[in-house]
PLY file of the C-alpha trace (Angstrom):
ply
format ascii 1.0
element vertex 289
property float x
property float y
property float z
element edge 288
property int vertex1
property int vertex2
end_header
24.83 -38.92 -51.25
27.10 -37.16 -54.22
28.31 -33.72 -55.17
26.73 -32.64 -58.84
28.91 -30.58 -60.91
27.17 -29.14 -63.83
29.18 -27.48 -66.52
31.10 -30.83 -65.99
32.85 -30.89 -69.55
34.42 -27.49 -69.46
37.84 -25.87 -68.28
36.53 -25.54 -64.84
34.17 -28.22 -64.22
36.26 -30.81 -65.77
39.22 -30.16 -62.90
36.63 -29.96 -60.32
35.70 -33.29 -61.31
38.89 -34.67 -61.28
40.39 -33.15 -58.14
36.92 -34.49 -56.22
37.41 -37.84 -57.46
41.31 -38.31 -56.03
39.44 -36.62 -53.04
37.57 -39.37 -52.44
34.05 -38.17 -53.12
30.78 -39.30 -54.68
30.55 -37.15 -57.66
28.05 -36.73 -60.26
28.89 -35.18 -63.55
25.95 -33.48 -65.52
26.23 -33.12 -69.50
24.42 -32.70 -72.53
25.35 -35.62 -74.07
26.96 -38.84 -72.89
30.60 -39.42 -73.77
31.70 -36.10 -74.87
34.54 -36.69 -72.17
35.84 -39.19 -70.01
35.88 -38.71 -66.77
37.41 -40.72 -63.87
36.72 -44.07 -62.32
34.18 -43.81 -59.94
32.18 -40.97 -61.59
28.88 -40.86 -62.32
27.61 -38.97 -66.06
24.60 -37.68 -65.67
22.35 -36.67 -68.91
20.51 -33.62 -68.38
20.06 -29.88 -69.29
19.95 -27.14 -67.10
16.39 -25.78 -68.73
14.97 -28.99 -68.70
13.30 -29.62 -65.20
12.51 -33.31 -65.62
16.26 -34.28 -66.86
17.46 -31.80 -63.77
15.07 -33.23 -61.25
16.28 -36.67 -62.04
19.74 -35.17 -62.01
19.60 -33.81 -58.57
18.08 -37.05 -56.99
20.41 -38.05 -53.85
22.85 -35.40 -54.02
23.97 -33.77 -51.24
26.12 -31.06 -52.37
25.98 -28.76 -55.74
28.47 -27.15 -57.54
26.44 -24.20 -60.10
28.17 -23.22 -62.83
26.42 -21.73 -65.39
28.21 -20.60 -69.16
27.30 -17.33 -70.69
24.41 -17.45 -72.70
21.61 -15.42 -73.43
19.26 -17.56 -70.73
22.11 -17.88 -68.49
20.35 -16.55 -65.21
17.03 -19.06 -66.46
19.39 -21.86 -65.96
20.89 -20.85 -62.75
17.04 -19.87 -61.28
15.75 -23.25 -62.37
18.62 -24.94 -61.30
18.71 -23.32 -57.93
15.07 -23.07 -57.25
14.67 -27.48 -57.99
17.48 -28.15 -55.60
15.96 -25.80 -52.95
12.73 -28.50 -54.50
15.12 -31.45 -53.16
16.20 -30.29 -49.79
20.05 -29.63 -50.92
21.67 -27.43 -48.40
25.58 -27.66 -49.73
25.80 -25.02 -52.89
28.79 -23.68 -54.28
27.82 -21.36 -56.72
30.43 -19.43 -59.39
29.45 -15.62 -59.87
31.87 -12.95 -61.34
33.36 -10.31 -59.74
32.12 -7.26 -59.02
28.72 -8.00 -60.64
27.01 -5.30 -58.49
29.14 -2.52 -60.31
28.84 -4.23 -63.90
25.49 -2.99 -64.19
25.17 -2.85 -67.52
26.72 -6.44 -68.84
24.76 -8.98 -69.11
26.64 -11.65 -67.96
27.52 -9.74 -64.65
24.26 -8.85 -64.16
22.64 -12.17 -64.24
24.91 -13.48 -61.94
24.01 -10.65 -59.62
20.59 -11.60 -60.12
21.64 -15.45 -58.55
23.55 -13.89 -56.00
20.37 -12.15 -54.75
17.97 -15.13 -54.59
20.99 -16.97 -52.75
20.87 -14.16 -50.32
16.73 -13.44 -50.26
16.57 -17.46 -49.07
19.52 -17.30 -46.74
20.87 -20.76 -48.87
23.39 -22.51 -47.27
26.29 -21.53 -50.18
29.41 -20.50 -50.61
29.37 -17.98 -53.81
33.06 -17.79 -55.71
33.28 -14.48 -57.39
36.95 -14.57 -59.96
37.89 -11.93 -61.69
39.31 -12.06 -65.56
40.74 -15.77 -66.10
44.46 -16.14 -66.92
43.10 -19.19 -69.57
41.33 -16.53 -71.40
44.30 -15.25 -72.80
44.85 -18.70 -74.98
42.39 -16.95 -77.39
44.53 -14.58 -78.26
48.09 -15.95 -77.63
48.32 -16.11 -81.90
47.99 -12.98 -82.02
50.23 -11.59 -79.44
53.34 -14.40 -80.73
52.51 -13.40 -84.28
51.72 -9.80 -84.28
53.90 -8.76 -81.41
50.43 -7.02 -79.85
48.51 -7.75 -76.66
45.35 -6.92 -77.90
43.08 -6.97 -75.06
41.45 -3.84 -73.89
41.88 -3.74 -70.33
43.28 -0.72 -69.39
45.55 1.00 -66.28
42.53 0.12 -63.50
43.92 -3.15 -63.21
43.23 -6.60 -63.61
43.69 -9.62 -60.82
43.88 -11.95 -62.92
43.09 -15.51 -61.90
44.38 -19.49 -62.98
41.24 -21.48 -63.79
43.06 -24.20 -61.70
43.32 -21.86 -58.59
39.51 -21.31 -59.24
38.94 -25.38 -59.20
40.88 -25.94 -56.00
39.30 -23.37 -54.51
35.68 -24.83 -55.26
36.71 -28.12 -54.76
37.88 -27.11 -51.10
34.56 -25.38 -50.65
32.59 -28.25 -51.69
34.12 -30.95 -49.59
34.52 -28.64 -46.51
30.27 -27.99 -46.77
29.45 -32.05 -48.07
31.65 -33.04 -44.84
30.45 -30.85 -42.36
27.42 -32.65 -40.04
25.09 -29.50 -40.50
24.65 -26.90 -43.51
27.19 -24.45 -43.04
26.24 -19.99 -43.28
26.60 -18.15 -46.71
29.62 -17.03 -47.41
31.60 -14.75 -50.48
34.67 -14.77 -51.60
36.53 -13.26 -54.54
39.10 -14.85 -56.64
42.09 -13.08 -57.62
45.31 -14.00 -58.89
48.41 -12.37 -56.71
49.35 -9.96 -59.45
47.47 -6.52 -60.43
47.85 -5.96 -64.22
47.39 -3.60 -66.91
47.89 -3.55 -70.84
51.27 -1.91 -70.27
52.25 -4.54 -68.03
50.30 -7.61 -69.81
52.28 -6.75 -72.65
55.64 -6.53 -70.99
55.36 -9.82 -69.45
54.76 -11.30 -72.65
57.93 -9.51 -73.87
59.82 -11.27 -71.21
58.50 -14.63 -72.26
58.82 -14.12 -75.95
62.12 -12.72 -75.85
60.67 -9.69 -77.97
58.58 -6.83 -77.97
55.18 -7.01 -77.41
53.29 -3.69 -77.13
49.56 -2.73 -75.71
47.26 -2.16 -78.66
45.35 0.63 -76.23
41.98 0.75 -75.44
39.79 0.60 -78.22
36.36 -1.25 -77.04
35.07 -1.11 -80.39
38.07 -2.54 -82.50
38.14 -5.45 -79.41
34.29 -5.84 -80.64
35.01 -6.29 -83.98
37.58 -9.04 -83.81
35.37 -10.91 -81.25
32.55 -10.76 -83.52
34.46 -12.26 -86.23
34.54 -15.70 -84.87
31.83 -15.57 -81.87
27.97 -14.31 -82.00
27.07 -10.97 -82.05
25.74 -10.41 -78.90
28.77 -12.12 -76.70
30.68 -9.91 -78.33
28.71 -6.90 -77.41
28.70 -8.64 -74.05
32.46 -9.01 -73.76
33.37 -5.12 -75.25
30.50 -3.72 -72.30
32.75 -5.99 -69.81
36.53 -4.45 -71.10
34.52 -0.92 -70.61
33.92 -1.84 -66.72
37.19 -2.93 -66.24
39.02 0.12 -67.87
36.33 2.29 -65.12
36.84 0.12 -62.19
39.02 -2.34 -62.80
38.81 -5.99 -61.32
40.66 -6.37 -57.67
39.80 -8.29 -54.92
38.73 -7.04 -51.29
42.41 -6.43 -49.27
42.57 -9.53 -47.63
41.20 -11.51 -50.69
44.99 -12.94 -51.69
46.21 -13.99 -48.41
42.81 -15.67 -47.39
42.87 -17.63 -50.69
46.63 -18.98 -50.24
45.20 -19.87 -46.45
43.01 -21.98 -48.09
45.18 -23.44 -50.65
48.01 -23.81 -48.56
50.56 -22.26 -50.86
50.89 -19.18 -53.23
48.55 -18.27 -55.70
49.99 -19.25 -59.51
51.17 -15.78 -60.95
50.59 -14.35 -64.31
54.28 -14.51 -65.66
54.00 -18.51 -64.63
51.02 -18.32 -66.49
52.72 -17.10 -70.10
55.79 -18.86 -69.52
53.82 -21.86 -69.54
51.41 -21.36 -72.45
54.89 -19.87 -74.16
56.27 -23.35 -73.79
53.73 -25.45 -74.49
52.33 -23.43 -77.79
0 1
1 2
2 3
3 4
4 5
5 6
6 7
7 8
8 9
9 10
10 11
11 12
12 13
13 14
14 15
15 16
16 17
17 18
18 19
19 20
20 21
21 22
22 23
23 24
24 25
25 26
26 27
27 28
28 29
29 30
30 31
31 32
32 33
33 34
34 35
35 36
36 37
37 38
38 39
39 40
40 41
41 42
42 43
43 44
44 45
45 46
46 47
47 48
48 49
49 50
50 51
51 52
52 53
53 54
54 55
55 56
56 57
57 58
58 59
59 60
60 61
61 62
62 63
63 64
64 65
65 66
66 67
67 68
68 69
69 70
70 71
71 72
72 73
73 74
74 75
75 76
76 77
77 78
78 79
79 80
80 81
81 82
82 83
83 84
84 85
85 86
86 87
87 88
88 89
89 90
90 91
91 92
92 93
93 94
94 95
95 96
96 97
97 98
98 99
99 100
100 101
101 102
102 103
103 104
104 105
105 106
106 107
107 108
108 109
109 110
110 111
111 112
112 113
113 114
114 115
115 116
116 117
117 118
118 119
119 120
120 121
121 122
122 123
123 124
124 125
125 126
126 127
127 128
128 129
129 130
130 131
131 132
132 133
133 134
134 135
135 136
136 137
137 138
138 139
139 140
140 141
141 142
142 143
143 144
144 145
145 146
146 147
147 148
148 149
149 150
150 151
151 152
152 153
153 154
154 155
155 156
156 157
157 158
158 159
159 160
160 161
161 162
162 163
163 164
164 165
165 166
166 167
167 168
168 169
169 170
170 171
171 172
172 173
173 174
174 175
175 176
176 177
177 178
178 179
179 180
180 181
181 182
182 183
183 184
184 185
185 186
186 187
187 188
188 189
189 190
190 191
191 192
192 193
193 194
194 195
195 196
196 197
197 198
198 199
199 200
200 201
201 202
202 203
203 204
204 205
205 206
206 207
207 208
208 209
209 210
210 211
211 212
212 213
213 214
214 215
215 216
216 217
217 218
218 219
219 220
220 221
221 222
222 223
223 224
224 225
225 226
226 227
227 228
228 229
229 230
230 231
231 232
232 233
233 234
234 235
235 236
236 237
237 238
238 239
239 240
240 241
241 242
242 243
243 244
244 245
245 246
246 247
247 248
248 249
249 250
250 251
251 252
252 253
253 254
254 255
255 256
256 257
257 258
258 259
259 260
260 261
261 262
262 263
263 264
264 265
265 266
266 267
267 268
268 269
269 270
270 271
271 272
272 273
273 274
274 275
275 276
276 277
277 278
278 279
279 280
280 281
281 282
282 283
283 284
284 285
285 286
286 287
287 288
């Protein structure tokens, strides 16, 4: 029996891949299209989409264990239904299924809200899952690193609420933990939540100033303007992502995004050392730019 990973190609999937394989495990990768990555010895590529039953019913044939991940799209909470409603279909009791943070406050952004939606059938069927809530990725700042080495501006709207953010390769170790500890374990293990948050609780003031520090010169907060943030997204992305990401930056200038009290230490428990920090973060993508 094998753990599936679906979004298998991408930042997170791909390490969760990885890290399972030196683990040891039987692991399945699902993509689109075969050979759009190569993937370790020992893994399986599965062809398949997550709307297309038959491909995903084939897909989910003797695995044990699944590891949802679904990217934001406009029939992202489709995919994650389907996908969670055929492996109920095959008898899979192991999930490990990535939500957002506070999606029960983001009531009004699509993304959040569809992964609420996910959260709620796990919970209405009492499945067997662990469900990984991270707040803003670390990684997502790559999109805008240009910008803040060129124009000496951190441009992203986020406000004095404060942000947790979190390393995309914290997330994978974390799910990769989950995932063995519930495929190992002689009988389906209960639900449980956890958020993912990086050690640090930041703001544009402070984004910026870490940058500074890495840079070696100033690097300012370009304030909180949700509709200029819209417009640049919208130059190179679709119209209604961007809309999606500009009703996000409003939620997390109201409420910010910070894990529950205990949320950092019971993380490093699990990893068994700290939690990678922000300025590690942009000293690294400094470096290697």
């Amino acid at each position: 029996m094998s753990i599936l990973v679906t979004g298998a190609t991408g930042t997170i999937g791909s390490l969760i891949v990885q890290r399972l394989a030196d683990a040891g495990a039987e692991v399945k990768a699902l993509v689109r299209q075969r050979g759009k990555r190569s993937f370790p010895a020992g893994v399986t590529e599965v062809v398949g989409d997550l709307t297309d039953v038959s491909s995903l019913r084939a897909a989910l044939t003797s695995v044990r264990t699944l590891f949802l991940l679904n990217a934001v799209t406009p029939d992202e909470v489709t995919q994650a239904l389907i996908a969670l409603n055929l492996a109920r279909e095959a008898g899979i009791e192991r999930v490990v299924y990535l939500s957002v943070i506070h999606a029960d406050r983001y009531t009004n952004v699509p993304h959040f809200t569809s992964k609420h939606t996910v959260e709620r059938m796990i919970e209405s069927f009492d499945m067997p899952a662990t469900i990984l809530r991270p707040a803003y990725f670390m990684q997502n700042e790559r999109m805008v690193q240009q910008v803040i080495q060129n124009y000496g501006v951190y441009p992203m709207p986020i406000g004095l609420a404060g942000v947790s953010m979190v390393d995309t390769r914290d997330i994978a170790d974390i799910a990769v933990a989950e995932l063995l500890r519930r495929d190992r374990a002689n009988t389906p293990l209960p639900r449980v939540s956890m958020d993912l948050v990086g050690p640090d609780v930041l703001t544009g003031a402070s984004a910026a100033k870490i940058w500074s520090s890495a840079l070696g010169r100033a690097v300012t907060y370009a304030g909180d303007d949700v509709a200029a943030f819209e417009g640049q997204m919208a130059s190179f992305g679709p119209a209604w992502l961007a809309y999606d990401m500009r009703l996000m930056m409003v939620g997390i200038q109201k409420f910010g995004m910070n894990g529950e009290a205990d949320a950092v230490d019971r993380l490093q428990t699990i990893l068994g050392r700290p939690l990678r920090t922000y300025a590690d973060f942009v000293r690294e993508a400094v470096a290697t730019a």
